[in-house]
C-alpha angles and dihedrals in degrees: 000000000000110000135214121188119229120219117202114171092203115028103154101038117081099175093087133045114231128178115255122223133191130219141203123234088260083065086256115147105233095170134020118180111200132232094252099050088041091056094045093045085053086064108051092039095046083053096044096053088045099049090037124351111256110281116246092238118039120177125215113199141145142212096233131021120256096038091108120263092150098059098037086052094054097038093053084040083052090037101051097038098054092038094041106027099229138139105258123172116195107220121205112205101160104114091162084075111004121201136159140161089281137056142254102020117240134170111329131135088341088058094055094047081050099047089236087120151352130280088231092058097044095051112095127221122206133202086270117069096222106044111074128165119208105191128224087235111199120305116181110244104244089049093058105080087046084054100038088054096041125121089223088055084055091042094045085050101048084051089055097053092049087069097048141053095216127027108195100197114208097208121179124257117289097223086054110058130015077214083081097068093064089034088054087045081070104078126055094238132006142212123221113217127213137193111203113238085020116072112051111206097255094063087047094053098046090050086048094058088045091067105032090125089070125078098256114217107187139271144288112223092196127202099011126187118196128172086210105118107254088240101059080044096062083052095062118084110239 
């Protein structure tokens, strides 16, 4: 398998918040979460796993492109496998614009559906045990709704899951591609995100509708600015 190294700062303290930041195997950084979204992420996912223990398969999705799936997938995989301690495995399934940790992408999820390889190859580790990416890979565009519809895809996502605690699941945005209402149909529950100044609420409310049939368990605002003083902030109850 192929390997990534985590870099915490900070691993056996748990008094202050620090970025986290992963590695290649080159010692190049390919990812760094920082300390306000990590705290923010802390407590959604601490109230989550009180009220209702996190589901199995979360979806991560959004109404427009460009809002931040990606990075919030990756940060809440980061952020419940090193609070939690469980196996999580971030999966990419945005074939309209592939990314990982590595580059360039190759194979993947996309080379399994297509029995070019094997689940167990595709998957990659990173420094940390518990924290593994499976990437979407390159699938051609008039073969994705096939794909996105298919019962191996279905199969190939429940074995997964067999091998980890926690699937985030990276799904393209709703208002893209009709393919991310089955995507989203994946996971057991799903979370909208939002870019502030981006997403108007009608697009918010008409993504919403499209996945209805999901548990829905809130939504990211995601980079916020706000004129409010950090200190009367941290009075108000999130």
């Amino acid at each position: 398998m192929r390997r990534l190294i985590r870099k915490n700062k900070k691993l056996d303290s748990v008094v202050d918040d620090q970025p986290i930041s992963i590695e290649d195997t080159d010692g190049k950084t390919v990812l760094t979460i920082p300390e306000n979204v990590i705290v923010d992420l802390r407590k959604m996912v601490t109230r989550i796993d009180k009220v209702d223990r996190l589901p199995p398969r979360l979806v991560v999705t959004s109404a427009l492109t460009g809002e931040g799936v990606t990075f919030i997938s990756r940060a809440l995989a980061a952020t419940i496998s090193n609070d939690l301690g469980r196996k999580v495995c971030i999966v990419e399934l945005n074939w309209w614009s592939p990314s990982s940790f590595m580059e360039p992408v190759e194979g993947g999820l996309a080379a399994v559906l297509n029995d070019e390889s094997i689940l167990e190859d595709e998957i990659i580790d990173t420094g940390w045990k518990k924290l593994s990416v499976l990437p979407a890979g390159v699938i051609a565009r008039q073969d994705r709704p096939i794909v996105a519809r298919s019962a191996k895809l279905k199969e190939t996502i429940y074995q997964l899951g067999e091998r980890f605690d926690h699937l985030i699941i990276d799904v393209p945005a709703i208002r893209l591609t009709s393919d991310s209402i089955p995507l989203s149909s994946l996971g057991n529950a799903c979370c909208l995100v939002i870019k502030q100044g981006v997403t108007t609420v009608e697009d918010v409310k008409q993504s919403l509708d499209e996945i209805d049939h999901l548990s829905i368990l809130g939504v990211v605002l995601n980079q916020v600015h706000v004129n409010t003083p950090g200190k009367l902030l941290d009075l108000i109850p999130n």
